[in-house]
C-alpha positions as a Markdown table, in Angstrom:
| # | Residue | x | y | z |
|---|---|---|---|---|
| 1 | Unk | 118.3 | 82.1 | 87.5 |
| 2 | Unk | 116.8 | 78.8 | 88.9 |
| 3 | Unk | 117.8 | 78.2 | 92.9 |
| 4 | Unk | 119.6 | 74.7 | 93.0 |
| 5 | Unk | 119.5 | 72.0 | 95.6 |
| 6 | Unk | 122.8 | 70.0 | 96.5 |
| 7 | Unk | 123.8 | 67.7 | 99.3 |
| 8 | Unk | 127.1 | 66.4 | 100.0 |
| 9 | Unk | 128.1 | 63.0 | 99.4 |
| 10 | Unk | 129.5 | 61.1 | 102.6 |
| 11 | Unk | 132.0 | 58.3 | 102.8 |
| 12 | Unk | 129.2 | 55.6 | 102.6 |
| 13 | Unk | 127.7 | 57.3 | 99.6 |
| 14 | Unk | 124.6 | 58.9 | 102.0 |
| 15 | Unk | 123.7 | 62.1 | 101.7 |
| 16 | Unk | 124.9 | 64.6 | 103.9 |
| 17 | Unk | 123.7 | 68.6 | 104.5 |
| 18 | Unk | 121.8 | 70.5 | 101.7 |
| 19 | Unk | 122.4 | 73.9 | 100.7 |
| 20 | Unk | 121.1 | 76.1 | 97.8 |
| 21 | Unk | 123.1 | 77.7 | 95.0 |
| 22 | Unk | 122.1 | 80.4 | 92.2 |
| 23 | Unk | 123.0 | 78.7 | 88.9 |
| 24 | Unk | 122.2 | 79.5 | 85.4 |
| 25 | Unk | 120.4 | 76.7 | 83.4 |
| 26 | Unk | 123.4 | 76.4 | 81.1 |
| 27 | Unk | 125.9 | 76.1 | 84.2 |
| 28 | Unk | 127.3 | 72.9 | 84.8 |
| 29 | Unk | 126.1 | 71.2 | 87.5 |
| 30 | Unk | 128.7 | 71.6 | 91.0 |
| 31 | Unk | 130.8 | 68.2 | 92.3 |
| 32 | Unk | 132.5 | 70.0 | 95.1 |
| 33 | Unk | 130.9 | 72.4 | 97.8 |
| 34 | Unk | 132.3 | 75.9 | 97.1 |
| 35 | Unk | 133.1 | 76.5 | 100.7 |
| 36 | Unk | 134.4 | 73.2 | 102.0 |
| 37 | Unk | 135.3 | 71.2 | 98.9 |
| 38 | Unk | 133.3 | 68.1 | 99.7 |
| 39 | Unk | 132.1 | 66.2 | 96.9 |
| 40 | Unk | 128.1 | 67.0 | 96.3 |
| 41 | Unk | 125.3 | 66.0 | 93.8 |
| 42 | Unk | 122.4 | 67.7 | 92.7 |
| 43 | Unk | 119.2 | 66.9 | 94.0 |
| 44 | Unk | 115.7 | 67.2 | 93.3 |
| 45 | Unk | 113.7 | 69.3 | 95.7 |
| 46 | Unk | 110.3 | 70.1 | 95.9 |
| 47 | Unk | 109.5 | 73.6 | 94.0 |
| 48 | Unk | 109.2 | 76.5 | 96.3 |
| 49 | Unk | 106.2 | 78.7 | 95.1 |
| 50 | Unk | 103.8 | 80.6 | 96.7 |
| 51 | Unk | 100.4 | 78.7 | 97.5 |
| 52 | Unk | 97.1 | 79.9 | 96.4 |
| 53 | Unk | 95.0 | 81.8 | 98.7 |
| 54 | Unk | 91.5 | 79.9 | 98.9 |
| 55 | Unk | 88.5 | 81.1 | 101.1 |
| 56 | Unk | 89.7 | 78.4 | 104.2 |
| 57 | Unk | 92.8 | 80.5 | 104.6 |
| 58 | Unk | 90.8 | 83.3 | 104.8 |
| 59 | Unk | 88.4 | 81.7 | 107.4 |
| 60 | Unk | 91.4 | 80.0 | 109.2 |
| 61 | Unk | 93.1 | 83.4 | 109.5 |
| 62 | Unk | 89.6 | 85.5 | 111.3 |
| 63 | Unk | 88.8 | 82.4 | 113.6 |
| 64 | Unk | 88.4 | 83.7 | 117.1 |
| 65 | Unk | 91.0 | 81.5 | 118.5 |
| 66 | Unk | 93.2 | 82.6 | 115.7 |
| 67 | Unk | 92.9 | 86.9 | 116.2 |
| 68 | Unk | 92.3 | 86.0 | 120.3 |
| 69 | Unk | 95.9 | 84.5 | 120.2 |
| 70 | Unk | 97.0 | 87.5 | 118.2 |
| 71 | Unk | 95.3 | 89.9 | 120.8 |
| 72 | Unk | 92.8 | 91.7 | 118.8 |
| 73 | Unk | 88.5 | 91.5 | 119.7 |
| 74 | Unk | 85.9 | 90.2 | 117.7 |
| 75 | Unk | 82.5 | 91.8 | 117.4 |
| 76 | Unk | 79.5 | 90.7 | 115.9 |
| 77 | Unk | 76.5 | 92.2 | 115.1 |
| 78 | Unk | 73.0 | 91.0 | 116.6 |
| 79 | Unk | 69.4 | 91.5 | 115.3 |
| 80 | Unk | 68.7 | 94.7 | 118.0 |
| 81 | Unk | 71.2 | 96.6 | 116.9 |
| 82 | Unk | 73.8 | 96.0 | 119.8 |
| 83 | Unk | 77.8 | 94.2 | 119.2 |
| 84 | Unk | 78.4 | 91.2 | 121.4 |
| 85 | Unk | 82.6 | 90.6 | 122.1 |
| 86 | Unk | 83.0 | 86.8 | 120.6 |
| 87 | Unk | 86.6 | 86.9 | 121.4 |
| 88 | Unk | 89.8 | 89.0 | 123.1 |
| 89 | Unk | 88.9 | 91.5 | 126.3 |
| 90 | Unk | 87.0 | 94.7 | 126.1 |
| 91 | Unk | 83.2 | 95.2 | 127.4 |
| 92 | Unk | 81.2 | 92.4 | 126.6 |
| 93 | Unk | 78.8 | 94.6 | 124.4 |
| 94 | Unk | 78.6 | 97.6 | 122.8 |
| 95 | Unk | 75.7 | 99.6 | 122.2 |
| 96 | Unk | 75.1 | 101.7 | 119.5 |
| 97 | Unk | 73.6 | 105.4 | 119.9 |
């Protein structure tokens, strides 16, 4: 069942607060709020559906600032062997044995 958007009408034909009710398709559409009675009108309202997840969310989300502010430690690898700390606390390298 779709998830429709309605707003009441005010006095100057405006429209007022939005809320969300579970139709069917084949329902006819509301003219009074179910709570208050007001009269409403359907609206049109962006689609809510999940985004696609592309390789910049996945960047955004390991960015130093971004797992510093969410208090884990980034490591990286260098060339002898040894982990330097690129962000969070902890030693500032680690060496392997």
């Amino acid at each position: 069942m779709p998830l429709y958007v309605y707003e009441v009408v005010l006095a100057d034909g405006t429209g007022g607060e939005r809320f969300e009710v579970l139709q069917k398709m084949a329902d006819a559409a509301l003219t009074a709020h179910p709570e208050t009675g007001a009269a409403v009108r359907r609206v049109f309202a962006e689609a809510n559906t999940p985004r696609a997840w592309t390789d910049a969310h996945g960047k955004a989300a390991m960015s130093d600032s971004n797992l510093a502010a969410k208090g884990f430690t980034k490591y990286v690898k260098t060339d002898n062997g040894t982990y330097e700390r690129t962000t969070g606390t902890g030693p500032k390298k680690i060496q392997r044995k």
